[in-house]
C-alpha positions in Angstrom: 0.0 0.0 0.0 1.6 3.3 -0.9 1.9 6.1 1.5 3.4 8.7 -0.3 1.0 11.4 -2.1 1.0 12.5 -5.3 -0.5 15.7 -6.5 -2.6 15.1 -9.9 -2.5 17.7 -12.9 -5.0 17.7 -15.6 -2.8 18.5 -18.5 -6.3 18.3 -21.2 -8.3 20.4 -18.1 -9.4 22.9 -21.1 -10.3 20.5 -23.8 -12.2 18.6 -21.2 -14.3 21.5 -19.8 -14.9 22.2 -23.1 -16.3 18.8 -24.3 -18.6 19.2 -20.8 -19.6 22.8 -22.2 -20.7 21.4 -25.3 -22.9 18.5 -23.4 -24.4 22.1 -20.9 -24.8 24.3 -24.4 -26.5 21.5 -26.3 -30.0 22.0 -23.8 -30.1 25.3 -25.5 -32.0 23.4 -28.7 -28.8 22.2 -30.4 -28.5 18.5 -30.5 -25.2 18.3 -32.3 -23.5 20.1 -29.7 -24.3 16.5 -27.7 -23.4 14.4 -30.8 -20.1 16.4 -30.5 -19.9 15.8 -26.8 -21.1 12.0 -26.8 -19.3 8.9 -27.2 -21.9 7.3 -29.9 -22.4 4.7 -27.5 -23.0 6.4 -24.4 -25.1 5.6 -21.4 -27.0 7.4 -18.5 -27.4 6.1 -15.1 -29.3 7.8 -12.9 -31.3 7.9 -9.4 -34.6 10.4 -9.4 -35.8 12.4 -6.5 -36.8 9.2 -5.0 -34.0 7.0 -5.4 -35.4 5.1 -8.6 -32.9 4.2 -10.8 -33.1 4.9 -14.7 -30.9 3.8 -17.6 -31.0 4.7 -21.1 -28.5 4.8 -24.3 -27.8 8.9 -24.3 -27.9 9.0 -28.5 -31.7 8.2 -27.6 -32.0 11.3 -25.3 -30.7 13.9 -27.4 -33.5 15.7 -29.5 -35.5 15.3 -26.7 -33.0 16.9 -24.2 -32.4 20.1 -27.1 -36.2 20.5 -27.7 -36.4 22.1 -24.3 -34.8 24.9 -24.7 -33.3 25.3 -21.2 -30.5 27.5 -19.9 -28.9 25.9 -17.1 -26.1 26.7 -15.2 -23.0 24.3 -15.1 -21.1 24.3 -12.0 -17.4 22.5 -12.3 -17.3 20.9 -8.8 -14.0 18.8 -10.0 -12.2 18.1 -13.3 -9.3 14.8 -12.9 -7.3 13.2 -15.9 -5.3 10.7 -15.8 -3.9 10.1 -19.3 -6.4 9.2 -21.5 -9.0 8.9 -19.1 -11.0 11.9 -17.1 -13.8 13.0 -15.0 -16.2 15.6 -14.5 -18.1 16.6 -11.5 -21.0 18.8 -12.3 -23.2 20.8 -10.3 -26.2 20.6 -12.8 -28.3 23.7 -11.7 -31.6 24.4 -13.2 -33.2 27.6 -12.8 -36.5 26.7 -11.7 -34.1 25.7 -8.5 -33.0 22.9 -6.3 -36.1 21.1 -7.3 -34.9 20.5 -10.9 -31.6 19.9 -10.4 -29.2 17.6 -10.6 -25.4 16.3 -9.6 -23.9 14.4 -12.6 -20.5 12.4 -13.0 -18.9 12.5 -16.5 -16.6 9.8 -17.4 -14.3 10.9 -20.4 -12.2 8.9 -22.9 -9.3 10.0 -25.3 -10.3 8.6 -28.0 -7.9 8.8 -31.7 -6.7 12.1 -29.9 -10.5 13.3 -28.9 -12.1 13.9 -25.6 -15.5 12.0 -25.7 -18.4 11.2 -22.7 -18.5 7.8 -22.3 -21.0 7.7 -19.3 -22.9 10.2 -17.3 -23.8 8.9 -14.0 -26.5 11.4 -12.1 -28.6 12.4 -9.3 -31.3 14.5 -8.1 -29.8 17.5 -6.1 -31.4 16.3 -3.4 -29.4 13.0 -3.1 -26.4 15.2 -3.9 -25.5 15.9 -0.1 -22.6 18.8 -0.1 -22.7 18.7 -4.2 -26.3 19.7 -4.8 -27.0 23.5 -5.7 -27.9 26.0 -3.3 
């Protein structure tokens, strides 16, 4: 077991908070912005307000998602790379409030030289203990 500690850089931190940005822009009615953002074969996993999970392919999501025209407010709670893997904590604030919001977990691969989603792992800001918005 090691006991010395390291202290991680994020060497891609742009690139990757830009590839998020394009996933928070796309609710803004443009679904290519989460074709450009998406691993084709992405998944969501996520728990709703009362702790019932959902699963879905996201490619299934995405004119739904852009047809509602929402503005919501991205809040970068932690961005970690190591090499050609990443991840995104994201406060995922809506601004009708707390009540329709959400915490969400972005797992990112390097793929051919591009940052892609691979998963998005979520939960209702209520389940979000110190991560859910204010």
């Amino acid at each position: 077991m090691p006991t010395e500690t390291t202290t991680a850089t994020t060497p891609d931190y742009d690139e990757i908070v830009r590839v998020v940005q394009l996933y928070l822009d796309g609710w803004k009615g443009d679904a290519e912005k989460f074709r450009e953002a998406f691993h084709e074969d992405a998944w969501i996993f996520f728990t709703d307000a009362d702790g019932r999970l959902h699963k879905s392919l996201l490619a299934d999501l995405f004119e739904r998602w852009a047809a509602t025209g929402s503005h919501l407010e991205g809040r970068f709670l932690s961005v970690t790379q190591a090499g050609d893997v990443a991840s995104v904590l994201l406060g995922f604030d809506a601004p009708a409030g707390p009540s329709a919001s959400w915490v969400d977990m972005h797992a990112l691969l390097r793929i051919n030289g591009v940052w892609k989603i691979t998963n998005k792992t979520a939960t209702h800001s209520s389940r979000a203990a110190w991560a859910k918005a204010s």
